[in-house]
C-alpha positions in Angstrom: 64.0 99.9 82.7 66.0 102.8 83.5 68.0 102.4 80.4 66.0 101.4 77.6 67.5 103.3 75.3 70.9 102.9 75.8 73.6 101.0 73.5 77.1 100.3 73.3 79.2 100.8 70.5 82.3 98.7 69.6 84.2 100.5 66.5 86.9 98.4 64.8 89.3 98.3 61.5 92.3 100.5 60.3 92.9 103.8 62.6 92.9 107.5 61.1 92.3 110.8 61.8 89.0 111.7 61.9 86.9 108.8 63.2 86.1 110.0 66.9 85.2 113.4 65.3 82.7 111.8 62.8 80.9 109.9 65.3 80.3 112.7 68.1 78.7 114.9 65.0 76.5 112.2 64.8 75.5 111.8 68.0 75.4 115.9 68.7 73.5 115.9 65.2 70.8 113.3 65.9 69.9 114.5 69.6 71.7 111.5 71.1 73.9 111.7 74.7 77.2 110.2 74.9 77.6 108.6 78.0 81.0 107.3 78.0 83.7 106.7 75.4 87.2 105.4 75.1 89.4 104.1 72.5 92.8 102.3 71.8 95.3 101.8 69.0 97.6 99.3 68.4 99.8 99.0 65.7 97.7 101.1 63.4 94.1 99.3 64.5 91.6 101.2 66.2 89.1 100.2 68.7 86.6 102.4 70.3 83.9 101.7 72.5 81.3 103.6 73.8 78.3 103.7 75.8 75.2 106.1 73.9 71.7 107.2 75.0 69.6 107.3 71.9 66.1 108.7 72.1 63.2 106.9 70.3 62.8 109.4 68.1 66.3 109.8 67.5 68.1 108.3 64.0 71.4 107.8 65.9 71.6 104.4 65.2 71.5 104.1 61.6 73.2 107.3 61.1 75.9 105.9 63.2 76.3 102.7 60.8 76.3 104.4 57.7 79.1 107.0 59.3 81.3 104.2 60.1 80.9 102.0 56.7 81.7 105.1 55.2 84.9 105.4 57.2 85.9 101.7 56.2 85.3 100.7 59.9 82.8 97.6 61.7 80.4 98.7 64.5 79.2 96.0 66.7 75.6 97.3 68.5 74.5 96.0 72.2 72.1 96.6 74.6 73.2 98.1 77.6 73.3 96.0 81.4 74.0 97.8 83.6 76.5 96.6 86.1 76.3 96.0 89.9 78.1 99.3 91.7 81.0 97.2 92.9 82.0 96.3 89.4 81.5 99.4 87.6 83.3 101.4 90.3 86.2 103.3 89.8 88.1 103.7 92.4 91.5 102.8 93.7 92.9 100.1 91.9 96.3 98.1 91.3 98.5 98.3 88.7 100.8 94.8 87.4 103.9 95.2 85.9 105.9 92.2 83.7 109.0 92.5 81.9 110.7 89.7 80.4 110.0 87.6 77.3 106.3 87.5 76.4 105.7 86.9 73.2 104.8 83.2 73.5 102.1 83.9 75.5 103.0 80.9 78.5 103.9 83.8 80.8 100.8 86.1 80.0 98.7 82.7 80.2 99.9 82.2 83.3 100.1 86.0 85.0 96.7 86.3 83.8 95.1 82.9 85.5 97.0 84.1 88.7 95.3 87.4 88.7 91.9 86.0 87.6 91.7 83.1 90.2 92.2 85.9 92.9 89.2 88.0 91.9 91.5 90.9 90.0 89.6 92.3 87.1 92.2 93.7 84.6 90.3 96.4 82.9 93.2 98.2 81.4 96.4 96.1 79.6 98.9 98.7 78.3 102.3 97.4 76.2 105.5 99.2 77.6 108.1 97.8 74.8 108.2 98.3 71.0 108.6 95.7 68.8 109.5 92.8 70.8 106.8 92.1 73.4 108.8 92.6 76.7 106.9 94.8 78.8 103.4 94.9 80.0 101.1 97.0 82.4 97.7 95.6 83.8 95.7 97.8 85.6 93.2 95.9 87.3 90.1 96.5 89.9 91.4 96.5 93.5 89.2 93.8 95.4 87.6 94.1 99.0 90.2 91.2 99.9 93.4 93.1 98.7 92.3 96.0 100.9 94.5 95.7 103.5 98.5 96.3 103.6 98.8 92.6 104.6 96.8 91.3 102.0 99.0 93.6 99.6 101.8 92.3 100.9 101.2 88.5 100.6 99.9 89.4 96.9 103.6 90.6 96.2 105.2 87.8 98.1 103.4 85.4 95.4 103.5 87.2 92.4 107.4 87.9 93.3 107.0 83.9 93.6 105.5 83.4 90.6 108.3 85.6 88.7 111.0 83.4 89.7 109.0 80.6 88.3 108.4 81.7 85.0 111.5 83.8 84.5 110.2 86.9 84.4 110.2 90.7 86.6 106.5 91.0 88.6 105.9 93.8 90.4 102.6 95.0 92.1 101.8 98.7 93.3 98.5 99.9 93.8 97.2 102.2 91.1 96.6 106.0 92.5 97.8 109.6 91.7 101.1 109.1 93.4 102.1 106.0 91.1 102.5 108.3 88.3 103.3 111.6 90.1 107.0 110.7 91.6 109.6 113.2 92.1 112.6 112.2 94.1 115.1 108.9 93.5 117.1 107.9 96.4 119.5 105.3 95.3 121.6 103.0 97.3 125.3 102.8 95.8 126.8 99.6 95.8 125.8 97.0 93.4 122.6 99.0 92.7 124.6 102.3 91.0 127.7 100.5 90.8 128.9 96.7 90.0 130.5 95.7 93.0 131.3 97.2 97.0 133.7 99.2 97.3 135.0 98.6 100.6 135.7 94.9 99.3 138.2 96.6 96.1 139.3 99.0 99.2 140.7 95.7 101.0 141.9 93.7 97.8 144.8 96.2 97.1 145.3 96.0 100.6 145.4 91.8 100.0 142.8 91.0 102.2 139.3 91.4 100.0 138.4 87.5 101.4 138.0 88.5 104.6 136.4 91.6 104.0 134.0 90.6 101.6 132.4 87.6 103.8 131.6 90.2 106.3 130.2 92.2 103.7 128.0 89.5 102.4 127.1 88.8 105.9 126.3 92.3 106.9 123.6 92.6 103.8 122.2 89.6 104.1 121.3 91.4 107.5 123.1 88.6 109.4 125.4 91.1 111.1 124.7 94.9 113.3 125.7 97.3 109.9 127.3 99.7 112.6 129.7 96.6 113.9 130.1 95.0 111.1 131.2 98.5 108.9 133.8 99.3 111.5 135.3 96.2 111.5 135.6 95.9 107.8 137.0 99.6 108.3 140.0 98.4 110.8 140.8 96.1 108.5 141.6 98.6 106.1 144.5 100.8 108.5 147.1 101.7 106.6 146.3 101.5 103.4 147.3 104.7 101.0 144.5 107.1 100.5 145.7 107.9 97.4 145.4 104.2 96.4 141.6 104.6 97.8 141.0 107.4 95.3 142.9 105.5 92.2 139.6 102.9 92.4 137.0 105.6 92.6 138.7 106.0 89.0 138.3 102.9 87.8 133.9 102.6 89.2 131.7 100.5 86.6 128.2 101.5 86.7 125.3 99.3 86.6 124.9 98.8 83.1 121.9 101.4 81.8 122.5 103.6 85.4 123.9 107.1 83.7 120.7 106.3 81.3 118.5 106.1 84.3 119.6 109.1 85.7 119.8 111.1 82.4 116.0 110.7 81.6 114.3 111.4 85.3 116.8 114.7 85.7 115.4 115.9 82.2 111.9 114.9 83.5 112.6 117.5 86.8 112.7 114.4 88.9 115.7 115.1 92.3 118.1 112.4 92.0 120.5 111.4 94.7 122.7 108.6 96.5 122.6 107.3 99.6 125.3 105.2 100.9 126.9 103.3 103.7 130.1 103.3 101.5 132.4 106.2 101.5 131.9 110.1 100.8 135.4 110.2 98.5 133.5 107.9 96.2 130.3 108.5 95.8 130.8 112.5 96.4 132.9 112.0 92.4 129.5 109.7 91.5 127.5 112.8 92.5 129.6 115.3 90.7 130.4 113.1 87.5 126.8 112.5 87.0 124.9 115.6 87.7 123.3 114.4 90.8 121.1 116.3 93.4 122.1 114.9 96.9 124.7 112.0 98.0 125.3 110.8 101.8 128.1 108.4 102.8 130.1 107.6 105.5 133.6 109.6 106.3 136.9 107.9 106.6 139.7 109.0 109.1 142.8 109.9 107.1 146.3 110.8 109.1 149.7 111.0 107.1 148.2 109.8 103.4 146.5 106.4 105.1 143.2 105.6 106.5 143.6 105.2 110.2 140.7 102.4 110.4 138.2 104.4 111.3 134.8 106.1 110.6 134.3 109.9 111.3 131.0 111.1 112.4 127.9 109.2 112.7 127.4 105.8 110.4 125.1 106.0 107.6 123.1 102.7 108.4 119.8 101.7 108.1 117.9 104.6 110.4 120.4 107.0 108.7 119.4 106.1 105.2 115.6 106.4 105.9 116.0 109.9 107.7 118.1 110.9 104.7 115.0 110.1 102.4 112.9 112.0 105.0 114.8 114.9 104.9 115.6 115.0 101.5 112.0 114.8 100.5 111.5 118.0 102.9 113.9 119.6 101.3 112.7 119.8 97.6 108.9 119.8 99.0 108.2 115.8 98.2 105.3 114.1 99.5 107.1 110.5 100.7 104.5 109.2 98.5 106.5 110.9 95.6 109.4 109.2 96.7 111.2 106.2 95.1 114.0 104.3 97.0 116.2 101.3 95.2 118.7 99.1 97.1 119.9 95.8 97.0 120.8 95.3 101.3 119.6 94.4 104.6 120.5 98.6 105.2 118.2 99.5 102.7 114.7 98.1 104.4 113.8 101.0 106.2 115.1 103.2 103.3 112.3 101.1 100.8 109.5 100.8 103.3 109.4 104.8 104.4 109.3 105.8 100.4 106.4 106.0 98.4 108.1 103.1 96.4 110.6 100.5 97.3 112.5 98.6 95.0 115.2 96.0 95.2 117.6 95.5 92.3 118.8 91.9 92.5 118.1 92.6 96.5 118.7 89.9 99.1 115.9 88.1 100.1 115.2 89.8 103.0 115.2 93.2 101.4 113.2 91.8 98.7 110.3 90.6 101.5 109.4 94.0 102.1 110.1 95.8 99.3 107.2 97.2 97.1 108.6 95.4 94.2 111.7 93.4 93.4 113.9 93.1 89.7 115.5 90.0 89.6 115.9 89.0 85.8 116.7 92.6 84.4 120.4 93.6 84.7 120.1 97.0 83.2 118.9 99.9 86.2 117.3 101.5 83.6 114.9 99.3 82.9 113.6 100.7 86.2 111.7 103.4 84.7 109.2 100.7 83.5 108.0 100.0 87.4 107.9 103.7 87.4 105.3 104.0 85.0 107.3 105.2 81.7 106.9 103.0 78.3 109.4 102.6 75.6 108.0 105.2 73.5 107.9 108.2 76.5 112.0 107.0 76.5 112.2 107.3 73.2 110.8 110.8 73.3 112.8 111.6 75.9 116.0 110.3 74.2 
């Protein structure tokens, strides 16, 4: 057999410093090879495995086992098997991500079978949260029939599925350098930076937000043409004070945990910008108040102190958005693959589906189709940074 002499090693008991360090002496000392090794500690219990060539004539072995009672640990001693290639491979992968309450273990139970039952090896589980079990990461074995962006994409259409089901955030993203190498945000505004559409406040102090707002429903919903639908939510809107108008960028709510969002990924170096088929005297303040990098909106005509009903220049729609990402990602020398785009509308799609990632925060259902990954139980845009790879200790580093 090719490898006779080779054993794993699974080291258990109370972590401290030291351990690894004792073992590779051994292993140097006694003319042994290490052939792989990894470890993990949770809550202040260590586990290490690892895989060790030991030549007959070698006292590895026992030396090993009376290192490790001296250290207070347990070693459990196998032969080695090896593996077929397809399972022991490395290679690109897929990477799970739940949030929502998981400490009774139905929801794991149940993510787990899913994943199982569809040939997904998990052969990483990392906790994002502290304390409360909240957040977990599963990095799993990508197999030959999730190869394909279709098969990816019905994947996420039922683990989106299953979410809803069990009251918890699923997202799926496949597991490669750019996953946790991103460095531009392009954020849509309303109701995904802010509570709320503007333009609907815009027509309720000028007493007609029931009309306005149907059409705005309508037009993210994707039932209506954005460019149509935008200018005639705009006419509706003639007369009214633009001095009014700026009174309500005043009074903007955030998305509970956005300036939190924004805060840690500009400390990280991370560009951070909006992207909007609102209205430049708004979010230009958002971009200013908050420290942001870029911001794009739409332009209002405005004759005599009142807006006239209608858009200057071209109409930041769809297209527009996703150019905008393009260009932006040009501009600070971004692979789109570093990209991340977030919106909640039908005039986000092509935004979400040109960037490396796409995500829709409490999105319509047809964004959410096509979106890399959707947040439908978490209120807070903060929580965000989970999907993008960051725990709840790198946050509270970063705090």
């Amino acid at each position: 057999m090719p490898h006779r002499n080779r054993i794993v090693l699974h080291v258990a008991g109370a972590d401290r410093p030291g351990v690894t360090a004792r073992l590779a002496e051994v292993i140097a000392a006694e003319g042994a090879t290490l052939i792989d090794i990894g470890q993990s500690v949770l809550h202040g219990y260590l586990m290490l495995s690892a895989i060790v060539d030991t030549p007959p004539s070698s006292n590895a072995l026992r030396e090993l086992l009376f290192a490790v009672s001296e250290l207070g640990l347990k070693m459990e001693v196998s032969a080695f098997r090896p593996v077929s290639a397809a399972t022991d491979a490395q290679g690109p992968g897929l990477c799970i991500t739940v949030l929502g309450e998981l400490g009774e273990g139905r929801a794991l139970a149940s993510i787990t079978r899913f994943l199982a039952e569809r040939g997904l090896n998990i052969r990483e589980i990392r906790s994002l949260s502290q304390g409360q079990l909240t957040g977990l990461e599963f990095i799993g074995e990508l197999p030959p029939s999730l190869g394909t962006n279709g098969a990816l994409a019905e994947l996420r259409g039922k683990v989106l599925q299953l979410g809803r089901e069990l009251g918890v955030d699923l997202a799926v993203q496949k597991d490669d350098v750019f996953r946790r190498n991103k460095r531009l945000v392009c954020m849509d505004v309303d109701s995904t930076f802010v509570k709320g559409e503007l333009i609907d406040e815009l027509a309720a102090l000028h007493g007609i937000k029931q009309q306005v707002a149907a059409l705005t429903e309508r037009a993210m919903r994707g039932e209506l043409d954005f460019r149509g639908a935008l200018r005639e939510r705009v006419q509706l809107l003639e007369g009214l004070p633009m001095e009014r108008a700026l009174s309500l960028a005043e009074q903007v709510e955030l998305t509970p945990g956005a300036e939190h969002f924004v805060r840690i990924l500009k400390g990280m170096g991370y560009r951070v910008g909006l992207v909007s088929g609102g209205f430049d005297f708004f979010v230009d303040r958002l971009k200013d108040r908050y420290g942001l990098d870029f911001a794009f909106a739409n332009e209002l005509e405005v004759a005599d102190g009142k807006l006239t009903g209608k858009v200057q220049g071209s109409v930041v729609d769809a297209e527009r958005k996703a150019q905008v990402l393009k260009d932006m990602a040009k501009v600070y020398g971004v692979r789109l693959e570093q990209t991340v785009a977030i919106g909640d509308g039908a005039n986000d799609m092509l935004m979400l589906q040109s960037a490396g990632l796409g995500i829709a925060f409490h999105a319509k259902p047809r964004l959410q189709q096509v979106a890399d990954m959707s947040l439908n139980h978490n209120e807070r845009l903060d929580t965000l940074l989970f999907l993008m790879g960051f725990s709840a200790r790198d946050l509270a580093i970063m705090d």
